[in-house]
C-alpha positions as CSV (number, residue, x, y, z in Angstrom):
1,X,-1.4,18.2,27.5
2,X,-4.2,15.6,26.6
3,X,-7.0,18.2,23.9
4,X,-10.5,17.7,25.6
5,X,-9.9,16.0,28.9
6,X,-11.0,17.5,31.8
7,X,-7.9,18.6,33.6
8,X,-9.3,18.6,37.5
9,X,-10.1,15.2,37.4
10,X,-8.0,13.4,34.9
11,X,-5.8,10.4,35.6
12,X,-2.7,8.7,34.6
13,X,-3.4,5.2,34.5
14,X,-0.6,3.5,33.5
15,X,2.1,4.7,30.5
16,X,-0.5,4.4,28.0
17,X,-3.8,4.6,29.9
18,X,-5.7,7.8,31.3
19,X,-9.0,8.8,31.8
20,X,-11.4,12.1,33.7
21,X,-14.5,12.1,34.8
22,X,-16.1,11.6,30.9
23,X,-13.7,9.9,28.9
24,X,-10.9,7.4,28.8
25,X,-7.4,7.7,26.7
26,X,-5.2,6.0,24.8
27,X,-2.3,7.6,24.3
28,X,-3.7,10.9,22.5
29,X,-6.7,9.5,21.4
30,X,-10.1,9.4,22.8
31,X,-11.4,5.9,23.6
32,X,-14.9,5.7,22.0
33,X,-17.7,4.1,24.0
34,X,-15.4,3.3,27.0
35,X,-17.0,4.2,30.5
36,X,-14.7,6.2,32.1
37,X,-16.6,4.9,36.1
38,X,-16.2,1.5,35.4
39,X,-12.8,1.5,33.0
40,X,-9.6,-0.4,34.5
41,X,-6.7,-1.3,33.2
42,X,-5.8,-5.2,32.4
43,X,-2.4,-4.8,30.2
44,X,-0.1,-1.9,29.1
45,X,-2.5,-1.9,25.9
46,X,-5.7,-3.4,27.0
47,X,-8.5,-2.3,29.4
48,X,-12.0,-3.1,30.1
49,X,-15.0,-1.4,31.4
50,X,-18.7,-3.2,32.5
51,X,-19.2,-4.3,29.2
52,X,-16.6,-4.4,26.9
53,X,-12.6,-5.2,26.6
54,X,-10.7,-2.5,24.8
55,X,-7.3,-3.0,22.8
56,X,-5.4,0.1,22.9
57,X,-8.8,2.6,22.1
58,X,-10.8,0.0,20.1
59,X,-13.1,-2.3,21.4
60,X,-13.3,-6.1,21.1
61,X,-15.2,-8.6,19.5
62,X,-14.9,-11.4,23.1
63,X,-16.6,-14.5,23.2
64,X,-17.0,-14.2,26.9
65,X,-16.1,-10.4,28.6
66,X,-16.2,-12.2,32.3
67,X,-13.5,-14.9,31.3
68,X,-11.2,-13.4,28.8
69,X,-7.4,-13.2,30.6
70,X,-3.9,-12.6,29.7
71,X,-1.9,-15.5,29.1
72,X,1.3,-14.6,28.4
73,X,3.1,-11.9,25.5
74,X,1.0,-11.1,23.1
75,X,-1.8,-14.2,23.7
76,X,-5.3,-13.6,25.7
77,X,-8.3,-16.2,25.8
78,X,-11.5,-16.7,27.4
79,X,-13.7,-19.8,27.9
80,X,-14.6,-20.0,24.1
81,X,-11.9,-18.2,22.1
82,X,-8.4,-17.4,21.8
83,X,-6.7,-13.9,20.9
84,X,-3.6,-12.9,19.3
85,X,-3.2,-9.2,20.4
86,X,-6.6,-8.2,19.1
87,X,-7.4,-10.9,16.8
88,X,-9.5,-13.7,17.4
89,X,-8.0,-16.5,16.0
90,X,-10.4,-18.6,13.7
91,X,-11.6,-22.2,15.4
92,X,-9.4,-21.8,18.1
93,X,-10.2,-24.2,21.2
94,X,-8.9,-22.0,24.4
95,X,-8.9,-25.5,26.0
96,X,-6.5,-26.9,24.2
97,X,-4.6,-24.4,23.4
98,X,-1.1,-23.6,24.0
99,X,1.6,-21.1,23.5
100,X,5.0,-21.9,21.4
101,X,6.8,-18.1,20.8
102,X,5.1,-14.9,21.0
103,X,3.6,-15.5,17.1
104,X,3.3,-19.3,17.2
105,X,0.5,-20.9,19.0
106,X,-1.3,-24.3,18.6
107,X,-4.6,-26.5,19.8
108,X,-5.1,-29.8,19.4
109,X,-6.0,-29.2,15.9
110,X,-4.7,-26.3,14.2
111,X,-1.7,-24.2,14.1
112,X,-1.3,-20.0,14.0
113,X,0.6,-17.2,13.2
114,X,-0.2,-14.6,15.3
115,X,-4.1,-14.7,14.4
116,X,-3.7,-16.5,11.2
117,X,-4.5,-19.9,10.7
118,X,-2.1,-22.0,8.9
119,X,-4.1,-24.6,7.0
120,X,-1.5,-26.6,6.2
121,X,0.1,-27.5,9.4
122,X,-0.6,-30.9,11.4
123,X,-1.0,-29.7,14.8
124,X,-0.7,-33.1,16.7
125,X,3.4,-33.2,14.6
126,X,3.9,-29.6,14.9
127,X,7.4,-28.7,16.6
128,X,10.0,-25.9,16.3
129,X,12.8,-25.1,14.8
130,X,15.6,-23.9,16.9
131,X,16.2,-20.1,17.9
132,X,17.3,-17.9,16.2
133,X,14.1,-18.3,14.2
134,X,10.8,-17.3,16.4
135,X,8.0,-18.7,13.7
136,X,9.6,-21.1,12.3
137,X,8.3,-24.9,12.7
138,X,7.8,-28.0,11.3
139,X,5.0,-31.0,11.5
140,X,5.4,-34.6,9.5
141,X,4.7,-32.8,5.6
142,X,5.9,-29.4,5.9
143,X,9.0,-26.6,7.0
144,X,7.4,-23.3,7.9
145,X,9.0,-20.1,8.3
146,X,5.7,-17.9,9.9
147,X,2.9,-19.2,8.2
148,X,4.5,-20.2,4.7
149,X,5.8,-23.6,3.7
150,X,9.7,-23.1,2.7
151,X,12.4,-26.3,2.0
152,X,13.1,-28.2,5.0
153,X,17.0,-28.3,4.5
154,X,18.0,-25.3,6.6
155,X,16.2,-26.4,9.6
156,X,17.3,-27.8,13.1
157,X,13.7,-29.0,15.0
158,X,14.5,-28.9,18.9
């Protein structure tokens, strides 16, 4: 039983997801500011109402509400910025932009860790290493293993 929502009208969205007549949930909490007329469900963890996008019950900072879309795992963008989860990822072009694991992700100028930028990296030379190793890469200077630098000699690039 879900304390404060307003049992005649509530529902079950999706696993995560709920809302009544006044209020929208995540999970057990309450999520603040969301309109519970106009809230839908985009993800298992993100939503959106008129005006906002919500990531589990907090709303997001979005360039642009009207274009922002699920790409794939754990990566969203809209026509001026890219997402990791909640994150906007710093200098991101959503253009260029593509997806290499579900924590690695690249443009035609910088490379990230989830939603950190690692300075470092040459995007152009980027590649990865082989599984097992899901952030693990290398470009024409450095070895990374997520977004430090380690020694190169342990590495297979595909």
């Amino acid at each position: 039983r879900l304390l404060g929502a307003h049992p005649q009208s509530f529902k079950l969205l999706n696993n995560s997801y709920g809302k009544d007549d006044f209020k929208v949930y995540f999970e057990s909490e309450v999520v603040e500011g969301a309109d519970a007329r106009t809230f839908q469900v985009d993800d298992l963890d993100m939503g959106r109402d008129e005006s906002e996008i919500y990531s589990q019950a907090r709303s997001m900072d979005v360039c642009d509400r009207d274009s922002f879309v699920h790409i794939k795992g754990s990566w969203y963008k809209d026509k001026k910025c890219v997402y990791h989860d909640s994150f906007k990822l710093p200098n991101a072009n959503p253009r260029t932009f593509i997806i290499l694991t579900d924590s690695l992700g690249k443009d035609a100028k910088h490379v990230y860790y989830s939603n950190i930028l690692m300075k470092e990296a040459h995007a152009p030379t980027f590649t990865l290493a082989n599984p097992p190793c899901e952030a693990c890469g290398k470009d024409k200077n450095n070895c990374y293993s997520a977004p430090n630098i380690v020694p190169c000699k342990s590495f297979k690039i595909k």
